[in-house]
C-alpha positions, 0 to 999 in steps of 0.5 A: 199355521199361525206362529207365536211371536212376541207372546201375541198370535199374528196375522189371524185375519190372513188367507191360508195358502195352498200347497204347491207341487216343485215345478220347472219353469223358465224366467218371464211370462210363459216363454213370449219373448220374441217381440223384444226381439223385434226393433220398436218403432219409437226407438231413435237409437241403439241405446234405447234398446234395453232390456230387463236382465230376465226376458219378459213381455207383459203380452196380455191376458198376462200368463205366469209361471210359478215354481219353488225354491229349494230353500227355508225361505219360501218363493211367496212375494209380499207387498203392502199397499194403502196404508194410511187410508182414510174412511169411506177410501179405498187405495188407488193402484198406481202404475208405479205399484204396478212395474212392482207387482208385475216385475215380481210375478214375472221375475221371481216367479213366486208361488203366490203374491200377497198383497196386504191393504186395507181394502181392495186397490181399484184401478185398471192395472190392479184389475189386470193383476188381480187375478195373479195375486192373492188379496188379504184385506181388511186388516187394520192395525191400531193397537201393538202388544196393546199400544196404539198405533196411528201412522201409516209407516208404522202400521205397514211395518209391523204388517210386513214383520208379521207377514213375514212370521206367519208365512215367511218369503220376500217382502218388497216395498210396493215401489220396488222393480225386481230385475232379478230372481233372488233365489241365491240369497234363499238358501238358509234360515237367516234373514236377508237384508241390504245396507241402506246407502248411508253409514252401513245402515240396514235397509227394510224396503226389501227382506227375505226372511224365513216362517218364524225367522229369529230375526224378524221375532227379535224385530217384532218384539222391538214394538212392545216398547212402542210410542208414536213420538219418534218412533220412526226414527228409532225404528229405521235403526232396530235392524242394524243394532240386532244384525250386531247383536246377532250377526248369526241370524242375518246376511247383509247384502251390498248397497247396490243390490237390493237399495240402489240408487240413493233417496235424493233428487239425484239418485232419481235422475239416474233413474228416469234421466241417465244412461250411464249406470248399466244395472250389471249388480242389481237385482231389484232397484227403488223407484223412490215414488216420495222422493219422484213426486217431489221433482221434475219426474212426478209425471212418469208413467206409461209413456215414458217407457217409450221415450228414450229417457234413461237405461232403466226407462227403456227396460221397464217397457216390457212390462208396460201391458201389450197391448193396452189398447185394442181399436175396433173396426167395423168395416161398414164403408169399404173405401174408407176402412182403409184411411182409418187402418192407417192413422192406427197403424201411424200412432205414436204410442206402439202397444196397440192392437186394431180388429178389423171386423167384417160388416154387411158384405164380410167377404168383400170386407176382409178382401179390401182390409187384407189387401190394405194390409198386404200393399201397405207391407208393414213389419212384421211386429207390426202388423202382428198387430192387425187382426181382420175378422168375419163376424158370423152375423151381419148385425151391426151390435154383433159385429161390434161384440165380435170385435171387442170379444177379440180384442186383449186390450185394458182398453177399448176403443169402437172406430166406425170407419170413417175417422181419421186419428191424429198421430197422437190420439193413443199416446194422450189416451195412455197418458190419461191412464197412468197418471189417472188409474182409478179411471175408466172412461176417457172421451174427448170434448167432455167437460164433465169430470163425469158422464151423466145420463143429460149428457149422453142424451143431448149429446148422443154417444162421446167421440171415440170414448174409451173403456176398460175391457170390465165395463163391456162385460158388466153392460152385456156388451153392445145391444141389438135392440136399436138400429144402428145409429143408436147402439153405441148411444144406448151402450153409452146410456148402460156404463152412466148407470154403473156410476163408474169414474170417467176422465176427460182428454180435451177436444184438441185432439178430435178425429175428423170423420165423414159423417157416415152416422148420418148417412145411415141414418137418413137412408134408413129413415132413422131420426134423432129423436125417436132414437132419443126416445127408443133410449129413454125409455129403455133407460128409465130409471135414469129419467123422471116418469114425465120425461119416460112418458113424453118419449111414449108419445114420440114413439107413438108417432114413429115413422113407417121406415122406422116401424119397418126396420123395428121388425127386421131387428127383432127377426135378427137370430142373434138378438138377445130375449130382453132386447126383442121385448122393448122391439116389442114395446116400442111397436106396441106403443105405435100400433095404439097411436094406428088405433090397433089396440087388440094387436097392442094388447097381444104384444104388451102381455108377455111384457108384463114379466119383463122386470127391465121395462118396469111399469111401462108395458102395464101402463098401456096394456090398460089403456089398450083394454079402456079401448078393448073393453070399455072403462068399467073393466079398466078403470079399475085396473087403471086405479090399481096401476095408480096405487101401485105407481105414485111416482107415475100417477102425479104425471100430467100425461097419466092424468090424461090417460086415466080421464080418457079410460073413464070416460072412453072419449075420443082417444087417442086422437088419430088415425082411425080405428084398425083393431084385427 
């Protein structure tokens, strides 16, 4: 229902919510708490084992629950974030916006979240709360009871203040942790806010209020004397002068509860840098971002909840999400897959989770890492933390799939087993992640603030790249099109398409490995360039029609061992239609090389509806039938081609094409002639 206040309808733009029925719930997500029981492996004394007042643990795919509140003041959480944003932005979700979001969903268990932004925030954490959350975007505020309105502080309150007469519930300050479930101040109609820390003053970081609240209209209707010069400052005193003018229509809870700790260098050090404040009182505290980003503290993030600093640090793990992130394994070289299980299982950073995938010899596979696991004698926090699998196919882009299908990381990470991490590898990585949200990719040596298809191309695949669980799922996973020193190169060459944010954590930190890649490579014939060129093509619209057409002829040209294993990929059952169609045209281009143009053209004709392969498998099926048939049936179909395809047409090697059609001399020069 819309609700009048100040004579003007408000939040007109705002989703309407759902009904939902009275429900029982516990504190905390779903009742996984057990793994606080457990002593973390970081933890250097008794003090740094703190946990949050309400017992929870972000054990992801995060699960909450809702219930309602026998009060006027409905259990509906509001936050408002992005505000100012500029043209063309949109706003970045910070781990700090996230211990907000997520203490509320967890603590107070509301019936819905609403978070109000301009556009929709981007970034890993939001990605994993989404789903939790109610978005109401595209709101924009620029005129107040038809004053307008230009500074970002003004615009989220009068947002927050109509919010609040629409739906009712609690508004929080997206910097606010909850510790504690607030239903003891939500039993009747008056408003609910805390004294600020000075002179007894009210505070609006935090307010409960009820649908329509006499107090929040009385507020509201403040703005009808608005103008931008000092407004902000008048503004902070409106709620006090109202609580004493109509002290019926609102509770003032103590400093401490709601407003803790002061807006001051040291009141953020009792935050990140003291033991001594226990949080007996608190039910929500401010994490001050303004006053943080100013001091010694700018740089808190994931990491820090892990590092004994102060009481509330040590809490705020719980809600760090576990784990954040999941290292595949696919166990291809049995004596090896051992030393890689170790450098995990040895991380500094604990929320991780490894997936020990059976390869070629699944059953010897899960006997050797199973074995590992039980002479290794881990504790048992920890190794709930290892999971060793059997994919139900020996192909190795499956076996991949598997792992990553298995895994519940925010991030993932392929391990081929032959690396040995440094101890630090992760907690870099997690670092990278708090402290750039909108990210991700992270790689290792790369230079580049971006991927680019160059890049991947001459450099083949980034060491131990490292990915947001989305980008698996927009790319179709891992392909089995390739052999399988090009899977994770053509995986690599799929997430420089979506033009996605990727960050760099130097190369200090490079595994080091047995070159098991190459290996493979050579037993199985495989060189670098065709696999270059098996990509190339495969991606050609990230590449000029000249360079797509010089992989054409490298392939061509491919060696018997490699022709050979093209065909037992493309005999895989679980090969996917589209990756069998390039399996097709890749042997199609060599069979016209061999001089088997009726075998080619076979091949090429089903491919013409193939939207992925695009012009490629037109191209040669005229040149197949200029040696079939002869130029006065191709040429023709050689100029349509032509017409169709200017990009392609000014290429020197289609010029050759198109010459050697007309006039049918002599190409391709080669081995002679075997048409079936």
């Amino acid at each position: 229902p819309k609700v009048a206040a100040g004579g003007i309808e408000v939040g007109l733009d705002l989703p309407l919510l759902p009904e939902w029925p009275m429900t029982d719930g516990i504190f905390g997500f779903e009742a996984k708490i057990r793994e606080l029981e457990e002593p973390s492996p970081t933890n250097e004394s008794a003090k740094c084992v703190v946990r949050l007042p309400i017992l929870v643990n972000a054990r992801l795919p995060l699960n909450f629950s809702k219930r309602a509140v026998l009060s006027d003041i409905p259990n509906i959480v509001h936050f408002v974030i992005g505000y100012p944003l500029r043209p063309g932005d949109s706003p970045t979700f910070s781990f700090v916006n996230y211990l907000a979001v997520v203490s509320a969903l967890a603590v107070q268990q509301p019936l819905q979240i609403i978070v109000h932004c301009p556009r929709e925030p981007h970034g890993f954490l939001w990605d994993l709360l989404k789903p939790h959350v109610v978005l109401a975007s595209g709101r924009i505020v620029d005129k107040v009871f038809g004053n307008h309105v230009e500074d970002g502080e003004d615009i989220v309150e009068i947002i927050k203040l109509e919010a609040l007469l629409q739906y009712g519930g609690i508004y929080m300050d997206s910097d606010i942790v909850m510790l504690r479930p607030l239903d003891d101040y939500m039993r009747d109609r008056r408003a609910v806010l805390g004294v600020a820390e000075r002179h007894g003053e009210l505070s609006g970081n935090v307010i409960l209020a009820p649908q329509g609240s006499a107090f929040i209209t009385k507020w509201y209707n403040e703005y009808r004397r608005y103008s931008p010069a000092g407004w902000r400052r008048r503004s902070a005193e409106f709620p006090t002068r109202l609580a004493k003018r109509h002290p019926e229509l609102v509770d003032q809870l103590p400093y401490h509860v709601l407003n803790w700790p002061s807006a001051d260098q040291r009141g953020v050090a009792s935050l990140f840098d003291s033991f001594s404040h226990d949080f007996g009182g608190n039910y929500a505290v401010n994490l001050r971002s303004k006053q943080m980003q100013e001091g010694p503290f700018r740089h808190f993030g994931i990491t820090w909840c892990f590092q004994c600093r102060s009481t509330l640090v040590s809490m705020l793990q719980a809600l760090v999400p576990d784990p954040l992130i999941s290292m595949v394994l696919p166990c291809l070289d049995r004596e090896r897959v051992g030393i890689t299980m170790e450098t995990i299982v040895r991380q500094r950073f604990p929320n991780w989770q490894l997936i020990v995938v059976g390869g070629t010899d699944p059953d010897k596979c899960h006997k050797t890492a199973s074995t590992w696991l039980q002479k290794r004698s881990l504790p048992e926090y920890m190794s709930r933390r290892v999971r060793v699998i059997t994919a139900p196919s020996g192909d190795f882009a499956e076996i991949v799939n598997n792992g990553v299908a298995e895994a519940t990381g925010a991030w993932i990470g392929v391990l081929d087993g032959g690396e040995e991490l440094d101890r630090e590898y992760l907690w870099k990585a997690a670092q990278a992640m708090s402290s750039e949200t909108a990210v991700q990719v992270l790689t290792w040596g790369q230079v580049e603030s971006r991927l680019t298809p160059q890049s991947v191309t001459e450099s083949g695949p980034p060491d131990l790249g490292l990915f947001v669980r989305d980008i698996w799922e927009r790319v179709g996973g891992f392909s089995g099109a390739l052999p399988m020193e090009g899977v994770a190169w053509d995986f690599w060459h799929k997430v420089v398409q979506l033009g996605i944010s990727s960050g760099t954590l130097g190369g200090m930190l490079m595994p080091r490995r047995q070159d098991l890649s190459n290996k493979r490579a050579i037993d199985d014939g495989i060189f670098k360039d065709e696999v270059r060129a098996m990509l190339q093509t495969r991606h050609s619209l990230l590449f000029s029609p000249a360079e797509v057409l010089e992989c054409h002829q490298r392939l061509m040209g491919m060696g018997d061992s490699t022709r050979r294993l093209l065909q037992e990929l493309a005999l895989s059952p679980t090969i996917k239609a589209q990756d069998r169609s390039f399996i097709s045209f890749w042997l199609a281009l060599s069979d016209i090389r061999k001089g088997a143009f009726l075998t080619a053209s076979i091949r090429l004709q089903p491919l013409l509806r193939v939207g992925a392969l695009g012009w490629q498998a037109r191209l040669y099926l005229v040149v197949a039938l200029c040696e079939i048939k002869g130029p006065a049936i191709s040429a023709e179909a050689m100029r349509r081609f032509a017409e169709s395809y200017p990009e392609v047409r000014t290429t020197m090697l289609f010029n050759q094409y198109d010459m050697n059609c007309r006039n049918a001399a002599n190409w391709p020069r080669g081995p002679q002639r075997r048409d079936l």
